[in-house]
C-alpha positions as CSV (number, residue, x, y, z in Angstrom):
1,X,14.0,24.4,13.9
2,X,12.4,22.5,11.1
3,X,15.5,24.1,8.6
4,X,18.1,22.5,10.7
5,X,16.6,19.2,10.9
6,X,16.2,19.3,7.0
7,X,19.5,20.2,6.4
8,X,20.5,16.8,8.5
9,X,17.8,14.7,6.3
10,X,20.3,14.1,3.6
11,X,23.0,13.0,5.9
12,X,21.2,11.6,9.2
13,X,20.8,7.9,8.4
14,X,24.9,7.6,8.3
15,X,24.7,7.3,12.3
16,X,25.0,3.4,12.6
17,X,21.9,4.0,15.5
18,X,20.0,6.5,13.2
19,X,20.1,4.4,10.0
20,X,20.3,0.8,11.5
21,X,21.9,-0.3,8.4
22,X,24.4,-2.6,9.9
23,X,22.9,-6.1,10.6
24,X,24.4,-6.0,14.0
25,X,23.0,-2.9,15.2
26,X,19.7,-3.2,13.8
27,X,19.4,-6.3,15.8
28,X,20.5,-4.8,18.9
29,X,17.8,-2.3,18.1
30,X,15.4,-5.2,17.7
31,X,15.9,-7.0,20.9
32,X,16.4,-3.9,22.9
33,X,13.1,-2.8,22.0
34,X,11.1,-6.3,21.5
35,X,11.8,-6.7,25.4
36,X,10.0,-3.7,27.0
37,X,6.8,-3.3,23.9
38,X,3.5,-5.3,24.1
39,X,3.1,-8.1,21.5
40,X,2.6,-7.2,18.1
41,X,0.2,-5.5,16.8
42,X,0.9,-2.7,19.6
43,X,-0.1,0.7,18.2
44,X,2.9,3.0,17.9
45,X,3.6,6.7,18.1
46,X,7.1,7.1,17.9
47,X,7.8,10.7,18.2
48,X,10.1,12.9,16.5
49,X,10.9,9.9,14.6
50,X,13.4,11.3,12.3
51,X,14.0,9.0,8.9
52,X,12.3,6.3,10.6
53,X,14.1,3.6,11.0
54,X,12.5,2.9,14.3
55,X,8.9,3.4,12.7
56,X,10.1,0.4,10.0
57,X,11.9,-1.8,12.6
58,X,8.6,-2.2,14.7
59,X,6.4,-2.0,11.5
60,X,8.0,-4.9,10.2
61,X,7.4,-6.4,13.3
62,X,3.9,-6.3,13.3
63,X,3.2,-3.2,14.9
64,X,1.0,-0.2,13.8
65,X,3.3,2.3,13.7
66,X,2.7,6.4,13.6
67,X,5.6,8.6,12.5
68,X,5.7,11.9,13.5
69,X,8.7,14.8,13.0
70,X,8.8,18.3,12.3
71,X,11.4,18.0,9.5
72,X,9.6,17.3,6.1
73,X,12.9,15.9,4.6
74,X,13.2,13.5,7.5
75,X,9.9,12.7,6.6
76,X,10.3,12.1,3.3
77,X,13.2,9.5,3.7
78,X,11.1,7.6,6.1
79,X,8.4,7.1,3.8
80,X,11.1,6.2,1.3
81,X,12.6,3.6,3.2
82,X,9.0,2.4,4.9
83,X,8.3,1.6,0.8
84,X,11.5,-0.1,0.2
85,X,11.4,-2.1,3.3
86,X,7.9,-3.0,1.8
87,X,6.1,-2.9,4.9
88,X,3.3,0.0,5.8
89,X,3.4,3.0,8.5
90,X,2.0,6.3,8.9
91,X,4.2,9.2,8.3
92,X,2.9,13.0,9.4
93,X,4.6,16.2,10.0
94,X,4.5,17.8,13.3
95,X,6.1,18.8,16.7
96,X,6.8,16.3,19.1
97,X,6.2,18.9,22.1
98,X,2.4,18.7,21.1
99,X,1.4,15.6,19.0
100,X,-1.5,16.1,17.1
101,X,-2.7,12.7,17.6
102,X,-5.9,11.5,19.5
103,X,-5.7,11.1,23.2
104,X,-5.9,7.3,24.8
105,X,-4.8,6.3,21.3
106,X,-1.8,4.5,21.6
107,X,-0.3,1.4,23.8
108,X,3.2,2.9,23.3
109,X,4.6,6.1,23.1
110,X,8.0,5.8,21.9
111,X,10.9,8.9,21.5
112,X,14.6,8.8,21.2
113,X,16.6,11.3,21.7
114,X,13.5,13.6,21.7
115,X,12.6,15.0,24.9
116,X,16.3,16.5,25.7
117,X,15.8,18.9,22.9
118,X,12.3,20.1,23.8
119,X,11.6,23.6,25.4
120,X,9.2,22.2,28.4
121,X,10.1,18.9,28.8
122,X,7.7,18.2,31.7
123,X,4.6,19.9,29.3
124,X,5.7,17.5,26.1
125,X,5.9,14.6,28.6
126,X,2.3,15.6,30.0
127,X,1.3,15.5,26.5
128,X,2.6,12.3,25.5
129,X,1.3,10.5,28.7
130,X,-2.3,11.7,27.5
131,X,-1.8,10.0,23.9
132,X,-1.6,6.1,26.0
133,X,-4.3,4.2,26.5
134,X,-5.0,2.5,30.3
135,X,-1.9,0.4,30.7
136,X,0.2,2.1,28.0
137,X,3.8,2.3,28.0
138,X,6.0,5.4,27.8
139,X,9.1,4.4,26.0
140,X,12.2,7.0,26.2
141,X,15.9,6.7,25.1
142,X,17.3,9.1,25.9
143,X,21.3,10.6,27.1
144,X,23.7,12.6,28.3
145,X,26.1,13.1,26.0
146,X,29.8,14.1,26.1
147,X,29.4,17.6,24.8
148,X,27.0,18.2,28.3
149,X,23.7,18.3,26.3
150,X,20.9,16.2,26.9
151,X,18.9,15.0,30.1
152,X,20.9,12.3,32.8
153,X,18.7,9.1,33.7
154,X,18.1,10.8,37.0
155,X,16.8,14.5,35.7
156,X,14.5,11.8,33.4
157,X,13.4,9.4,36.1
158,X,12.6,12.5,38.2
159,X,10.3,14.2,35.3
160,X,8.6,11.3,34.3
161,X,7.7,10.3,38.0
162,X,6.5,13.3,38.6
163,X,3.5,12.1,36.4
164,X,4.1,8.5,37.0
165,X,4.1,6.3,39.5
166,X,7.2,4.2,37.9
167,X,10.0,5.0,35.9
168,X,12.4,1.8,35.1
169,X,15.8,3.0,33.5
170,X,18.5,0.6,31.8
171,X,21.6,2.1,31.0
172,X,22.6,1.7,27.1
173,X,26.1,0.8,27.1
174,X,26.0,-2.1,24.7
175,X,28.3,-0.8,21.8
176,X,26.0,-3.1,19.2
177,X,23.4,-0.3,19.9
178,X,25.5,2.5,18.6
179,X,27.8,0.8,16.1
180,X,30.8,2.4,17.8
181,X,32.1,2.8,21.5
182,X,30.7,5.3,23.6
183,X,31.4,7.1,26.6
184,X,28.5,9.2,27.7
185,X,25.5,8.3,29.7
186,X,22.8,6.7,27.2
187,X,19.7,5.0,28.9
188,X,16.2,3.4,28.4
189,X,13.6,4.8,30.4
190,X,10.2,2.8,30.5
191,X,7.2,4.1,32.3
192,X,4.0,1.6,32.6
């Protein structure tokens, strides 16, 4: 899985939403996720972060970030980018589905367009709720795309509640977010 996700590296950040290179959508970006995260300095796990331009948008922030992917090249553009942008995060290779960070750790656990992709959803999700400290947030975006992949806001609501007393889900329909118009189901889910 790693391979494919490598292959990508080189290419990935030419989504608008993946590289946030345009202004406008890294903004959205910004104010999207500035409402539903603690005040800075929140520590961070953002999982199967990719290139991570969400590690260095809340890094810059203020917030203590922690990278993680399974992709080494992904990894190595984040770190790239994290020293250009000049501001510091923690980059480390692994699989989202089982973290290999310390449990009660974190005040956020972030993914996007992570959990969809994942074998045992319910198990990674489990795993991730065990990384948050007393009063953390679980922090999912997540879709259903147009080519019938992914998980629906109410297959996501229903997984997380089973472990979770709440499960608060915005729909994502705001073209700034994407840098183009969309017409699948794309959604915030936040769990507290």
């Amino acid at each position: 899985m790693s391979d494919e996700w490598d292959r990508r590296a080189a290419t990935f950040d030419d989504e608008p939403d993946h590289g946030l290179r345009d202004p406008l959508v890294r903004d959205a970006w910004a104010r999207l996720l500035t409402s539903v995260l603690p005040e800075p300095p929140a520590t961070i796990a953002d999982l199967g972060c990719g290139t991570g331009s969400l590690s260095i948008l809340l890094a810059s922030a203020g917030h203590d970030v922690h990278g993680l992917d399974l992709s080494p090249r992904m990894l190595d553009h984040a770190v790239r980018k994290a020293a250009q942008a000049a501001v510091t995060a923690t980059f480390r290779q692994g699989d989202a589905a089982q973290p290999p960070f310390a449990p009660g750790a974190y005040d956020v656990v972030l993914a996007r367009h992570v959990l969809w992709a994942l074998p045992d959803p319910s198990a990674a999700l489990a795993g991730w709720i065990a990384l948050l400290r007393p009063g953390g947030r679980l922090v999912l975006v997540e879709g259903r795309w147009t080519t019938g992949a992914g998980l629906s806001a109410a297959e996501c609501t229903a997984l997380v509640e089973r472990q979770r007393r709440a499960a608060d889900v915005r729909l994502l329909n705001d073209d700034a977010l994407w840098g183009r118009r969309i017409t699948d189901e794309r959604y915030l889910l936040v769990s507290r």
